[in-house]
KETI-876755 format. One record per residue (C-alpha): x, y, z. Coordinates in steps of 0.05 Angstrom, whole numbers, plus 32768, in hexadecimal, padded with zeros to 4 digits. Layout:
KETI-876755
   c1   c2   c3
    X    Y    Z
...
This chain:
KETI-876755
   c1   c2   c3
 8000 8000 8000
 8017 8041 7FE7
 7FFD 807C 8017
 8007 80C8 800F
 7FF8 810F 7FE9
 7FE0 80F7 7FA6
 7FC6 811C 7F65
 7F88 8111 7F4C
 7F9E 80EA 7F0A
 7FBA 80B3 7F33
 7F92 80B4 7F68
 7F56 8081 7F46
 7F3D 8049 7F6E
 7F6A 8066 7FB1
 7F53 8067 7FF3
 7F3F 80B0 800C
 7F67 80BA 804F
 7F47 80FA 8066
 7F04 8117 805A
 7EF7 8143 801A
 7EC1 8180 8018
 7EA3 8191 7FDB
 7E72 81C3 7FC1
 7E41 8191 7FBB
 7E4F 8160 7FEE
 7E8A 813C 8020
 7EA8 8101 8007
 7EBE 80D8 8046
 7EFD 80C2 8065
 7F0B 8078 8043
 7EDF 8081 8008
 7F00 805B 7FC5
 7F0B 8094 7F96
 7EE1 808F 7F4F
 7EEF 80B0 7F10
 7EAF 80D9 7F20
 7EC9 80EB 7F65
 7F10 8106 7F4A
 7EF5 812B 7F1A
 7EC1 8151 7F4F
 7F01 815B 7F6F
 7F24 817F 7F38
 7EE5 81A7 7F25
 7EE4 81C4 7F6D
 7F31 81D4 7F6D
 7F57 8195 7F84
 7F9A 8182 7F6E
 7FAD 8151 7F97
 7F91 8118 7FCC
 7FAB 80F8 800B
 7F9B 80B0 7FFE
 7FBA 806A 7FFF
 7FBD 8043 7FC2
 7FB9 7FEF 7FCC
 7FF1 7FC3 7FB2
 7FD6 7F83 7F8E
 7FE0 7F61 7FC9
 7FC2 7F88 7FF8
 7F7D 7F7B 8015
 7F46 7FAC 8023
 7F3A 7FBD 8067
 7EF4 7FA5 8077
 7F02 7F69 8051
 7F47 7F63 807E
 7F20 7F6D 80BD
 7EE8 7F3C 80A3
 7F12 7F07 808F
 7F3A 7F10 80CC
 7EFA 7F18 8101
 7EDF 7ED6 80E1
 7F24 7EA7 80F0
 7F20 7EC1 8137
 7EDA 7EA6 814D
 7ECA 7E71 8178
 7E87 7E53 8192
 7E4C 7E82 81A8
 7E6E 7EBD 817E
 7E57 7EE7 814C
 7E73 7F1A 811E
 7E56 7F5C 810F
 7E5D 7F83 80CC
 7EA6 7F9B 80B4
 7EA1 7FE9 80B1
 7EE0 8010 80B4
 7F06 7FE3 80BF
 7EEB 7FC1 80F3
 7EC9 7F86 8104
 7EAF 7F7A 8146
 7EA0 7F32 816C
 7E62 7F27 8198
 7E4F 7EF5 81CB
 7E0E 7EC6 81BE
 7E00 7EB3 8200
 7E11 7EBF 823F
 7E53 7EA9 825F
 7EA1 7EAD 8260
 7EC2 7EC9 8234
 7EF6 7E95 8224
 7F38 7EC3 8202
 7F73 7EA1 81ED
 7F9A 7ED9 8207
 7FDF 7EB3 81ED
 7FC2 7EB1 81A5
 7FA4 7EF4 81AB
 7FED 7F11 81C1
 8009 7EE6 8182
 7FD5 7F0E 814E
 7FEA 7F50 8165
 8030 7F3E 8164
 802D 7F26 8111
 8029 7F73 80FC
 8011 7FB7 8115
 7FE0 7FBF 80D7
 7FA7 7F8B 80F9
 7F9D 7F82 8142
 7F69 7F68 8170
 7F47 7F84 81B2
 7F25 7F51 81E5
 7F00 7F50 8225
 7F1D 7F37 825C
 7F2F 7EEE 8259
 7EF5 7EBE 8280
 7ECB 7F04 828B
 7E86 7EF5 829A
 7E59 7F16 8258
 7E14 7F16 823E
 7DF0 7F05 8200
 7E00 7F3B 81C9
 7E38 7F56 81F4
 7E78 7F6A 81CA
 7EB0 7F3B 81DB
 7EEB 7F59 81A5
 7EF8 7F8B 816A
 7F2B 7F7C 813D
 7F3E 7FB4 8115
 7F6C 7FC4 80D9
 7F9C 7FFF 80EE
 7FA9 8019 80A4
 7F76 8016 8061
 7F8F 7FC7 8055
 7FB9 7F92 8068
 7FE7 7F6E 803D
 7FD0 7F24 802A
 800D 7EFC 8049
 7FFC 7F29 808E
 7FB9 7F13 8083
 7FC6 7EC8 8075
 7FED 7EC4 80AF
 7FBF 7EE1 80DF
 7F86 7EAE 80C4
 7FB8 7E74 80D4
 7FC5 7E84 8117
 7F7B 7E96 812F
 7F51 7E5A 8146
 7F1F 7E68 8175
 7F43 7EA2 8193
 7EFF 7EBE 81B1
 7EC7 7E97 81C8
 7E95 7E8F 81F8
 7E8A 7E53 8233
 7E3D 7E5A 823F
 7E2C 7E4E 828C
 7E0F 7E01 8297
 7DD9 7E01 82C9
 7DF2 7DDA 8303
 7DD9 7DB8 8343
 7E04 7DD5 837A
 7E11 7DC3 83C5
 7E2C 7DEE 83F7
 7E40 7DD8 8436
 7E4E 7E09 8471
 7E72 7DF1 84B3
 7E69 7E0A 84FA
 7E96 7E1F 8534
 7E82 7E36 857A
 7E73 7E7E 8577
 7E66 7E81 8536
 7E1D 7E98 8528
 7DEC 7E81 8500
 7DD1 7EC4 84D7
 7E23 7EC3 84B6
 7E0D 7E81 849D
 7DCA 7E97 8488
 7DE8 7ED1 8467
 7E24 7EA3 843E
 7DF0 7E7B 842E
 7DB8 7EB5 840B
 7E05 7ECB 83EB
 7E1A 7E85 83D3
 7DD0 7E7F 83B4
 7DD1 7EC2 838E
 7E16 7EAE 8371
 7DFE 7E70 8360
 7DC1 7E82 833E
 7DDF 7EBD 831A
 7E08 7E89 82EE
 7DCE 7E64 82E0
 7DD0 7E24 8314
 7DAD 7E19 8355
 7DB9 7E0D 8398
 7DB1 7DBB 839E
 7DBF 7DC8 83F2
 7DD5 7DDC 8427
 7DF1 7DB0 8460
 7E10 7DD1 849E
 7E42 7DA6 84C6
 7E67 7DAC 84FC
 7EB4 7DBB 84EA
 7ED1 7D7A 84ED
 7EEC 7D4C 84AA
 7EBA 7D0E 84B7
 7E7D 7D46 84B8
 7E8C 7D6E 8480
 7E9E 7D27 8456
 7E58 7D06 846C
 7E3C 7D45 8456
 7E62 7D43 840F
 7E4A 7D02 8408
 7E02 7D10 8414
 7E0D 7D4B 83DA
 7E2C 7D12 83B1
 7DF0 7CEB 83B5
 7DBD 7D1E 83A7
 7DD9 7D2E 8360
 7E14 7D6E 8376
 7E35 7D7E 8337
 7E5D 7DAB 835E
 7E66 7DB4 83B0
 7E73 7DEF 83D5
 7E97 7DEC 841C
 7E96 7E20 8445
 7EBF 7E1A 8485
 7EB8 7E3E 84C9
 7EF8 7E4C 84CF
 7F2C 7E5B 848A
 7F4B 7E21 8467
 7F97 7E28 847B
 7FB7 7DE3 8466
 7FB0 7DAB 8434
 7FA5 7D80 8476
 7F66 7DAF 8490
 7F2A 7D99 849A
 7F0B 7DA8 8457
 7F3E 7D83 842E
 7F3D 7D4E 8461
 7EF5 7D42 8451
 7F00 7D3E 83FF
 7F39 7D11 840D
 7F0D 7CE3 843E
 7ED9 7CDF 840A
 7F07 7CC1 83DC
 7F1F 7D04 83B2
 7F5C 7D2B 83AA
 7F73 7D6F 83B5
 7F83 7D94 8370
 7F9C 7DD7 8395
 7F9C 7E01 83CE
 7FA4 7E46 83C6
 7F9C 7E7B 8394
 7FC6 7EBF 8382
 7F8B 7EE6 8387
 7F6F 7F12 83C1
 7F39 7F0C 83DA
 7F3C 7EC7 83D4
 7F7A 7EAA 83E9
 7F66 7E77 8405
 7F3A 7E4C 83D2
 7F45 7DFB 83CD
 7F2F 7DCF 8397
 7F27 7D89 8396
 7F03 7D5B 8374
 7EDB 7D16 8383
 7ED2 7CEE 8341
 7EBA 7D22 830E
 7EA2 7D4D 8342
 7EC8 7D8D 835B
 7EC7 7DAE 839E
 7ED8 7DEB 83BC
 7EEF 7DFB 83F9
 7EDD 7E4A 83FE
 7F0C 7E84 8417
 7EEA 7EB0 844D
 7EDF 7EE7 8419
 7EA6 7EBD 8403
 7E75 7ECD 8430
 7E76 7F11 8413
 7E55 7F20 83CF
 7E8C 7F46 83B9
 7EAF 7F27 8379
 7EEC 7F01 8397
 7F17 7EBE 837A
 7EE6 7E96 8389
 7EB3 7EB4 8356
 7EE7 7EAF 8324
 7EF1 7E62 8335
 7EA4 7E5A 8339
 7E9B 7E7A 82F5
 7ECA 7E53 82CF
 7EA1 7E10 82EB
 7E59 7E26 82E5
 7E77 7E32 829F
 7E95 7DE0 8294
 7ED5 7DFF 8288
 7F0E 7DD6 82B1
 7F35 7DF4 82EC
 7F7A 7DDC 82FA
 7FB2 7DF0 8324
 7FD1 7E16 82E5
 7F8F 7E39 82D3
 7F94 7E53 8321
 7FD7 7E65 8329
 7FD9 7E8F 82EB
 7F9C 7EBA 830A
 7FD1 7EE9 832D
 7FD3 7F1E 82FB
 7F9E 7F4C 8305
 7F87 7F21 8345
 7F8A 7F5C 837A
 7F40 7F6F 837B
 7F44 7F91 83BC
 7F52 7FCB 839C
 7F27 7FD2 836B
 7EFF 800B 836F
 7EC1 7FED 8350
 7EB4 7FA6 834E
 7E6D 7F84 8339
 7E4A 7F5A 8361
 7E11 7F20 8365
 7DD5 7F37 833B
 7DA8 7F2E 8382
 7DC9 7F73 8391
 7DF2 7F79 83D4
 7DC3 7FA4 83F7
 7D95 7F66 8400
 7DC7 7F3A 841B
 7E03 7F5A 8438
 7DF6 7FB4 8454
 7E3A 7FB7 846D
 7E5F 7FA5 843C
 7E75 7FD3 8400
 7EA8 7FEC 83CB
 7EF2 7FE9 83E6
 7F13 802A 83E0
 7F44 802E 83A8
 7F77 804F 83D5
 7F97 8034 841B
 7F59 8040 844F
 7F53 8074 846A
 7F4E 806E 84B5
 7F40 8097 84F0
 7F44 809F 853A
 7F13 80B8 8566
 7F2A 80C4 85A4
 7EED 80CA 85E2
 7F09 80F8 8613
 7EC1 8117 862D
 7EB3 80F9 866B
 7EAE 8113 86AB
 7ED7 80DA 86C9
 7EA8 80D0 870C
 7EC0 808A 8720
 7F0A 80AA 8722
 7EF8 80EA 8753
 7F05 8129 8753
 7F41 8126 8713
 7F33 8120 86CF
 7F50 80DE 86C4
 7F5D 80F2 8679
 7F93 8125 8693
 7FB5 80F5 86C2
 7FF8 80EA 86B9
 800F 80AB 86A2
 8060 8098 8692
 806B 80E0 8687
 8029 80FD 865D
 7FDD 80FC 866D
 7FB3 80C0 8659
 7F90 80E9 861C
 7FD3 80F1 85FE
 7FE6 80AA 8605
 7FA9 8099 85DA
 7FBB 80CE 859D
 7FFB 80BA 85A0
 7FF0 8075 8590
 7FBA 8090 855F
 7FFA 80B4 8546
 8022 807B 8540
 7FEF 8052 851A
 7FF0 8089 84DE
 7FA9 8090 84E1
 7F8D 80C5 84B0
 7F6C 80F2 84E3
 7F61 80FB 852D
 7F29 810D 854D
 7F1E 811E 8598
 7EDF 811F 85B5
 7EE3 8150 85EF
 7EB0 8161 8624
 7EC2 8166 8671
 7EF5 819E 8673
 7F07 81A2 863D
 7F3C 81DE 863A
 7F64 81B2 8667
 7F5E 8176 8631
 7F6F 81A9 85F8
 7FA7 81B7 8625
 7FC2 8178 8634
 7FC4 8169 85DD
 7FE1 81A7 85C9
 800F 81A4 8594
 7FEE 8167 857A
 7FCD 8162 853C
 7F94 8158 8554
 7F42 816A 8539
 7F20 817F 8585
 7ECE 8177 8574
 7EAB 8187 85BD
 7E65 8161 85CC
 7E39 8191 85FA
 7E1A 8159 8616
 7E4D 812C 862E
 7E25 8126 866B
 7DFE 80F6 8649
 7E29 80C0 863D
 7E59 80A2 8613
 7E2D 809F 85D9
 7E26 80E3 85BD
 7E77 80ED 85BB
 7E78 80AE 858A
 7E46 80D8 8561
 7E69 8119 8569
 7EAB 80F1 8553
 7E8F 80D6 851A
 7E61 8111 84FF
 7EAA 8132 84FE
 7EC6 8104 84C9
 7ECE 8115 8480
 7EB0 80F1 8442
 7EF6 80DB 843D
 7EF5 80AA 8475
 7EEC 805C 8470
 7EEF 804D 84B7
 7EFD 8067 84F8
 7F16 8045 8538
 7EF4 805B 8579
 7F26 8062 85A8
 7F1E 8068 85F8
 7F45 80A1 861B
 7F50 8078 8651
 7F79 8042 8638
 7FBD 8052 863B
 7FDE 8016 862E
 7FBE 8010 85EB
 7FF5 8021 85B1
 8000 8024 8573
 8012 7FDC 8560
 7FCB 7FCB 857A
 7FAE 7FFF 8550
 7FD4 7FE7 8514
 7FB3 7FA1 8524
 7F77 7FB7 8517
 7F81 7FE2 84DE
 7FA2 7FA2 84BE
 7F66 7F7C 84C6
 7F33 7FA9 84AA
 7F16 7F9C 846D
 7EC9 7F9C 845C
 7ECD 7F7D 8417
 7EEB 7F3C 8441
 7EAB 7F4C 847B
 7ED7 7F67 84A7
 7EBD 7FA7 84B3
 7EBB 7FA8 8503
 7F02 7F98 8521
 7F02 7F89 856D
 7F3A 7F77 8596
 7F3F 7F3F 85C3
 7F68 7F1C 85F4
 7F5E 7ED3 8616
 7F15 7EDC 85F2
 7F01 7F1B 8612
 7EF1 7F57 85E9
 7F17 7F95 85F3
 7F1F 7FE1 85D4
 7F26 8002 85AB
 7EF8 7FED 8570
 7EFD 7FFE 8522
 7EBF 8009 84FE
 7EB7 8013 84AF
 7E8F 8047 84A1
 7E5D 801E 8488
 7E47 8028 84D6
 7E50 8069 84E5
 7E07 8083 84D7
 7DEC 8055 850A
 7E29 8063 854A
 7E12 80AB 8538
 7DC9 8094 854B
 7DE9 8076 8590
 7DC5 8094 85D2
 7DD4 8090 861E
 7E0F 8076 8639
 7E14 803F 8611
 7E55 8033 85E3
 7E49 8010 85A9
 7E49 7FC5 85C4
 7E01 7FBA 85A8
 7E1B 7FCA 855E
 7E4D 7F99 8562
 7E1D 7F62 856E
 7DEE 7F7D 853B
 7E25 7F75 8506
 7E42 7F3B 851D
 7E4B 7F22 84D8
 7E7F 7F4D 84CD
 7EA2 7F4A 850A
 7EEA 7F3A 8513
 7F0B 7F2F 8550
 7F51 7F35 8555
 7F7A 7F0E 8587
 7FB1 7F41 85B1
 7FF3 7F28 85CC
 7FEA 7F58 8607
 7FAA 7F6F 8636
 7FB5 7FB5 8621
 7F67 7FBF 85FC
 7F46 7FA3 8647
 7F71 7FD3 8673
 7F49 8017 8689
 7F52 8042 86BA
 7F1A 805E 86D5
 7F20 8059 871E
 7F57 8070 8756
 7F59 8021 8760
 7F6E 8015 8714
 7F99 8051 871B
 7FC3 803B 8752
 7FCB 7FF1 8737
 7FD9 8006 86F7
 8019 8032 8707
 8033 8000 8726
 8038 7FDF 86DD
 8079 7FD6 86B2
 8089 801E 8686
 8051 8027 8651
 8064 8010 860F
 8079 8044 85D8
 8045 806C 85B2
């Protein structure tokens, strides 16, 4: 192909590259020039064209990107019309879209005059949905470029319908843990399910022990399962756990354990004759996509799952922080309030610090302004706020609260005062949190009285968080008794701004237990107050307080 600035006498049967106004009309960008259209041209003062004459060998582009659209298509694909160059592929049904991303790479790579552009490889589509363009880059491609792309396209794009399938899920139980989080994984697990066109054969809940989940895979078994779900109390963490245990017991075998995307580490597959089963990550119970949907769509589609298929998920597998993610048709509201969209930066996280009270138990000091290891108790608690890098702190101030202002100075630190800190506890969590910005994700409500608490327990819970996982509320513990202070996503904070009385927010927690995460402390640091004389006097007997 011959492209550039020519005159109208050789310019017959070349390929317009830029538009052409006339008197009478435009003739368009790509239009094959006539004997009639030159010599319109010359009558309205044209000399010369900018154009691109064909070689012999050369092929046309919409025939190119015809020609080239047609080797590329696999089952349940259709082509569209060639215009421009372009020919695009659409999906007949709905499905994965199955790319053969190493043959796709391979077309590009013959030459830079025809390429190809693809969905997402094993991205969920609909009927009629476009699935590729490919499109020639110049006004033709030459035959041999051509001919080679044709023998090296088979099937590059296609489409795996979704099989309806007769699915178990089986859901084991610890001590403690409640029966509305099953109820909830299990409306979840059924609104995944359906949404790819199966159904729910089951659901068996066990206790979390090998011989009760495999008596419960075998009563799946018998009832038809194409496919079992297992869903443990507690995360599968070895090959040996309990899950696997119970494939291997039934007579299967463990494919693979574990999975390079997050959420979702923590997948296992293994199969019993022809029959797979999962063992879920904990990021299943919420609806929010994870590995495990990918797994699950690739099987409610018959397309095999091995431990290469798995492994090579790790590119483009961090979907934490992914802005915007979809989710199970049944919606989320329905099935899981708390949850919603990860940030796409860090969290942001911030302290409230509740420094209002009158301190009545302790006498006639402020307790908050007691020194402790050199600096009042207030400061001890923004200090470790300090040392956790939250975003922003807040402190609530009430009883005297000059001297409190005081007794921060020269920390940077947001004061908000709550006139009626007589009250109770409850309206300095709502003045705290009606002081946030849009631009919080979570706060942690910190105790002034607590000076032992520091930084590395604050960075515990920070570490924890994270409400596309359900854990949205993170309380510390020690030896099984729950301590302060407490990290709520924002997700919450409407209803601790509704609190009343001298409450804290105890009642939330059990509201939402759901999304609860306790995390176990090395130290008793989040169960140590000081709110009396008593307290006082045993607690300075203590070893030094730890660093900020």
């Amino acid at each position: 192909m011959k492209f550039g600035n020519l005159p109208l006498d050789q310019a017959r049967g070349a390929v317009l590259a830029h538009r052409a106004r006339l008197g009478d009309g435009t003739l368009k960008k790509g239009h094959v020039l006539t004997e009639a259209d030159l010599a319109r041209l010359a009558e309205a003062g044209w000399t010369h064209v900018i154009a691109a004459r064909l070689d012999a060998e050369d092929v046309a582009e919409d025939q190119a990107a015809e020609t080239a659209a047609a080797a590329c298509i696999g089952d349940n694909v259709t082509a569209g019309s060639p215009f421009t160059g372009r020919v695009n592929l659409f999906g007949a049904c709905r499905g994965l879209a199955v790319i053969d991303r190493a043959q796709i790479d391979r077309l590009n790579l013959i030459d830079e005059a025809l390429t190809i552009a693809t969905v997402p490889p094993y991205a969920v589509v609909e009927p009629k949905q476009m699935l590729a363009t490919i499109k020639v880059i110049p006004f033709a491609v030459p035959c041999p470029v051509l001919e080679t792309w044709v023998a090296g396209a088979t099937d590059a794009v296609r489409v795996a319908p979704f099989v309806a399938q007769r699915i178990g899920l089986i859901q084991t139980r610890l001590e403690g843990l409640k029966e509305s989080v099953l109820d909830r994984t299990a409306k979840i697990t059924e609104a995944r399910v359906t949404d790819l066109g199966s159904s729910l054969l089951g659901e068996r809940r066990v206790a979390h022990e090998a011989a009760d989940v495999a008596a419960a895979i075998g009563a799946l078994l018998a009832e038809g399962a194409d496919l079992i779900l297992a869903s443990g109390a507690s995360a599968i963490v070895d090959r040996d756990d309990v899950i696997p245990a119970a494939i291997v017991a039934r007579g299967g075998s463990i494919t693979h354990f574990g999975m390079p995307v997050d959420p979702g580490n923590l997948l296992l597959i293994g199969r019993i004759g022809k029959v797979t089963v999962l063992g879920l990550p904990g990021c299943a119970r919420s609806p929010k996509l994870n590995g495990f949907d990918w797994i699950l769509q690739r099987l409610a589609a018959r397309l095999p799952v091995g431990r290469e298929d798995i492994m090579r998920l790790g590119a483009g597998g961090l979907l934490a922080e992914i802005p915007t993610r979809p989710q199970p048709r049944a919606g989320e509201q329905a099935v899981a309030p708390l949850i919603r969209d990860r940030p796409s930066h860090a969290p942001r996280i911030a302290a409230i610090v509740l420094a209002a009270g009158q301190s009545r138990r302790m006498g006639e000091r402020n307790k908050l302004l007691i020194e402790v290891a050199g600096k009042s108790m207030v400061a001890h608690a923004v200090d470790a706020a300090r040392g956790a890098g939250v975003s922003q702190i807040i402190v609530v101030t009430g009883h005297e609260p000059g001297d409190v202002a005081a007794a921060l100075a020269g920390r940077p630190v947001r004061l908000v005062h709550n006139p009626r800190f007589a009250e109770g506890m409850a309206g300095s969590i709502g003045a705290g949190i009606g002081a946030l910005g849009d631009d919080i994700d979570a706060a942690i409500i910190m105790l002034g009285d607590m000076p032992r608490v520091a930084a590395a327990e604050l960075g515990r819970l920070i570490a924890a968080y994270n409400p596309v996982e359900g854990r949205a509320i993170i309380v510390p513990t020690r030896h099984g008794r729950r301590g302060n202070p407490v990290l709520w996503d924002r997700s919450c904070f409407a209803e601790l701004g509704r609190l009343r009385g001298d409450v804290g927010a105890r009642g939330l927690i059990d509201a939402h237990a759901d999304w609860l995460a306790e995390i176990e402390m090395v130290d008793d640091h989040v169960l140590l107050d000081i709110d009396t004389p008593e307290a006082l006097a045993a607690f300075t007997g203590n070893r030094p307080m730890p660093p900020g």
